[in-house]
GUFI-34163 format. One record per residue: residue number from 1; x, y, z of N, C-alpha, C in turn; residue in one letter. Coordinates in pm, 1 decimal. Example, Ala and Ser with C-alpha at 12.3 -4.5 7.8 and 13.67 -1.06 7.14 Angstrom:
2
  num        nu        nv        nw       cau       cav       caw        cu        cv        cw  residu
    1    1319.0    -569.0     780.0    1230.0    -450.0     780.0    1320.0    -330.0     780.0       A
    2    1285.0    -225.0     708.0    1367.0    -106.0     714.0    1290.0       3.0     787.0       S
END
This chain:
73
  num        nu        nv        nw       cau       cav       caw        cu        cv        cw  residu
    1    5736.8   -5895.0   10219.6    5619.8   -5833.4   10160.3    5641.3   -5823.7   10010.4       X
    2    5517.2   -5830.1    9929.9    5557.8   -5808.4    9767.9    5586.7   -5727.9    9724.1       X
    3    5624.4   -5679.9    9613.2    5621.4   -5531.4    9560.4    5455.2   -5483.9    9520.0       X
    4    5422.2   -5389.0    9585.9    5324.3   -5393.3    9545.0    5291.8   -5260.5    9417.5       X
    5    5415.8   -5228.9    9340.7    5415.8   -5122.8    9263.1    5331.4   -5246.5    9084.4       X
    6    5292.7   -5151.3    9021.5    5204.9   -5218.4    8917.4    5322.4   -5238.6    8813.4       X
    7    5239.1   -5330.5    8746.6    5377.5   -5329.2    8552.3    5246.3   -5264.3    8493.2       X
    8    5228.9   -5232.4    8380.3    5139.2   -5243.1    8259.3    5114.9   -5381.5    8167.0       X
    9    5018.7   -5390.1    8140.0    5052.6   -5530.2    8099.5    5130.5   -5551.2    7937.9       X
   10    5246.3   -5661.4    7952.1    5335.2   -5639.9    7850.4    5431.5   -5561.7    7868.3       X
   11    5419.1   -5463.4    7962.4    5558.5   -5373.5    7998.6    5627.8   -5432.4    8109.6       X
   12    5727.5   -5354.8    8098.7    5828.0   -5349.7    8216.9    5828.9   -5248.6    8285.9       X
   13    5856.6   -5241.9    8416.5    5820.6   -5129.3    8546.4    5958.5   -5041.6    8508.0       X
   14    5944.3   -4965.8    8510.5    6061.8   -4847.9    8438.0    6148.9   -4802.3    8601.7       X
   15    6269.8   -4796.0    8637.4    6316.2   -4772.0    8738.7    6416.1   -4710.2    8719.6       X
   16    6468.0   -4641.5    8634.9    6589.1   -4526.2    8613.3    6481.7   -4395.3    8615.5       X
   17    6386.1   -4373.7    8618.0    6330.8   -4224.8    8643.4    6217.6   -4267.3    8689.0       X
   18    6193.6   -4334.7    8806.6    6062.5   -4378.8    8866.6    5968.3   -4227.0    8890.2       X
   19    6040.4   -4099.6    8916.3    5920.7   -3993.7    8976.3    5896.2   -3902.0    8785.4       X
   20    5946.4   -3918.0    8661.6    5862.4   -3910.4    8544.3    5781.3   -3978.5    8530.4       X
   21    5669.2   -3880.8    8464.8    5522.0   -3896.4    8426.9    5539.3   -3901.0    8276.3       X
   22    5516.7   -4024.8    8209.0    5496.8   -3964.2    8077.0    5399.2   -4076.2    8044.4       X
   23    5258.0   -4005.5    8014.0    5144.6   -4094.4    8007.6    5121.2   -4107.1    7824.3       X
   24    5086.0   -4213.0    7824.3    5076.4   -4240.2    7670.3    4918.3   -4329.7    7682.5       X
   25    4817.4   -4327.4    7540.8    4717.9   -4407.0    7558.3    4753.9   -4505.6    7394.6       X
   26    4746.1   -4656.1    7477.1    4820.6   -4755.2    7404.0    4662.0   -4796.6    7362.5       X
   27    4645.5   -4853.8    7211.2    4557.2   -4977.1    7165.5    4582.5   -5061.4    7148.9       X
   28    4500.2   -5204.6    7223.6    4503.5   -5308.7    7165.3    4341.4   -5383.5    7111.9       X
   29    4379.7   -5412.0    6979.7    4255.9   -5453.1    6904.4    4134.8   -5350.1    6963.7       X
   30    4015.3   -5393.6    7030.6    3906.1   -5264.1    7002.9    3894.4   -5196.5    7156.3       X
   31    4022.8   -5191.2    7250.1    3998.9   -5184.9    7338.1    4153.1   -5109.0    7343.0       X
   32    4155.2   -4969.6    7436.6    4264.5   -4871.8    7478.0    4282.8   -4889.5    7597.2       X
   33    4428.8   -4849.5    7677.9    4424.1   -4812.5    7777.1    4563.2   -4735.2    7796.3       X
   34    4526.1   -4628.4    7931.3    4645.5   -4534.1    7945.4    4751.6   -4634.8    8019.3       X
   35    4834.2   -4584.2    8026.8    4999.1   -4591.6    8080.2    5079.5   -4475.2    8067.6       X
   36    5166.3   -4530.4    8218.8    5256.9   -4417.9    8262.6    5387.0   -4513.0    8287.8       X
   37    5524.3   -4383.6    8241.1    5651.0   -4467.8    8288.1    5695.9   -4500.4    8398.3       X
   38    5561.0   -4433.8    8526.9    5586.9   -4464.8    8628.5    5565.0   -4623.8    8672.9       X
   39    5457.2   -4644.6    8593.1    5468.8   -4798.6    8614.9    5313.1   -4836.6    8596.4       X
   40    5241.9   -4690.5    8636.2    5115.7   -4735.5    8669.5    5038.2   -4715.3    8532.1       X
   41    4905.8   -4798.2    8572.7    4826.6   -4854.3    8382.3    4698.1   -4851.5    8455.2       X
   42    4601.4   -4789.8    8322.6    4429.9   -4783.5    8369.8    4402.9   -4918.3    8354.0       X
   43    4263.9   -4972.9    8350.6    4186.3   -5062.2    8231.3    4158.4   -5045.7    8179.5       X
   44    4166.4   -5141.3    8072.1    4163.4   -5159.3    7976.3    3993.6   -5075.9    7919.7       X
   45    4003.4   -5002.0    7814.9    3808.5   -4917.7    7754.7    3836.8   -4914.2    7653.4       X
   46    3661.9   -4942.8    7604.9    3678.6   -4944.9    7438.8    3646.2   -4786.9    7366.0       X
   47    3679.2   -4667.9    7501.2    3659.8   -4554.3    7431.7    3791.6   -4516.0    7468.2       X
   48    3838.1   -4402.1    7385.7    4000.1   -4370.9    7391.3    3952.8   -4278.4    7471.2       X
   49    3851.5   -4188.2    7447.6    3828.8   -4061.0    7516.4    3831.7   -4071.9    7667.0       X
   50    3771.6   -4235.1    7730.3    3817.4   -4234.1    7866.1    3891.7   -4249.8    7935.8       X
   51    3985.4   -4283.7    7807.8    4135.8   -4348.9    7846.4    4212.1   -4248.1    7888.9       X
   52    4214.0   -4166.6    7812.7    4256.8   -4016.5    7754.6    4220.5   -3964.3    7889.9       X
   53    4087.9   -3931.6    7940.3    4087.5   -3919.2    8058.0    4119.2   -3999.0    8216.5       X
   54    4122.9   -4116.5    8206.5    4237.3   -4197.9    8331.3    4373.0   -4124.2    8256.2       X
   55    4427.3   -4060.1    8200.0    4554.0   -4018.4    8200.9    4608.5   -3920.6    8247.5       X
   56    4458.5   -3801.3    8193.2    4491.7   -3685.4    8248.1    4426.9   -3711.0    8452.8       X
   57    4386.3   -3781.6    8475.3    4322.7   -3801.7    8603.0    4444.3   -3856.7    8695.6       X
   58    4521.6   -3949.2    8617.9    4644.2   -3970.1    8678.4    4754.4   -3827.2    8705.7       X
   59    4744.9   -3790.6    8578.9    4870.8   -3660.3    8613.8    4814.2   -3564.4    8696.2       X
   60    4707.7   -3533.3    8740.6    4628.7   -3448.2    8835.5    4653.2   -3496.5    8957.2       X
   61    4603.4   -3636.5    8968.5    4671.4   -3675.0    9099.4    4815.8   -3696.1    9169.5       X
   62    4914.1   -3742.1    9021.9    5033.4   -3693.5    9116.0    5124.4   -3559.7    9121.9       X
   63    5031.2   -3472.4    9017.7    5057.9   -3303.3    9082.7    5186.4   -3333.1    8969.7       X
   64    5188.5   -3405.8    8823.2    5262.7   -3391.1    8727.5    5203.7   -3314.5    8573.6       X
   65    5101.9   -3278.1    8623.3    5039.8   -3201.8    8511.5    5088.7   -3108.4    8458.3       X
   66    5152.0   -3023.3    8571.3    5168.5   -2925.8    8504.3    5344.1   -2891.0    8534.0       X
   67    5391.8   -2965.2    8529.0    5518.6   -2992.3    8563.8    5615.1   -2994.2    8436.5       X
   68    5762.8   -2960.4    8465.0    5823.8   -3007.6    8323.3    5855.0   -3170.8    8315.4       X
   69    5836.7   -3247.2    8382.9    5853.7   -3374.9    8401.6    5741.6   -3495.4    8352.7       X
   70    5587.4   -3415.3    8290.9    5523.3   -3447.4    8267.7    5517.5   -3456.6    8098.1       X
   71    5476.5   -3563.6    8047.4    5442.1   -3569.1    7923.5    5289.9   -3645.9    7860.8       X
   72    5268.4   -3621.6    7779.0    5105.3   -3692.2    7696.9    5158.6   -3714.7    7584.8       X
   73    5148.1   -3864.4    7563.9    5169.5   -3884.6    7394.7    5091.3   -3930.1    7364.3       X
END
């Protein structure tokens, strides 16, 4: 079976702290998107503000929001 865990695109799947959350919202040219060191990445929007929100929507769902393991950059 494949792996079916995600990269980000251009990244590498991070596997020395697979259960940290540290979501960051990356630009490229007129278009943002969130990422996490877990591995997982939104799509790509040309508003940051929704990006911003797939990030915080991610840390809600894996219950890292409010955690010390969680970060937003």
């Amino acid at each position: 079976m494949a792996d079916q865990r995600r990269v980000a695109p251009g990244g590498a799947l991070r596997t020395d702290h697979p259960d940290e959350h540290r979501v960051e919202v990356v630009e490229r040219g007129s278009f943002s998107f969130a990422q996490c060191g877990c591995g997982w990445f939104a799509p790509g929007r040309r508003s940051r503000d929704k990006s911003r929100r797939d990030a915080a929507g991610h840390l809600a769902e894996t219950g890292a929001g409010t955690g010390a393991d969680a970060e937003v950059a």
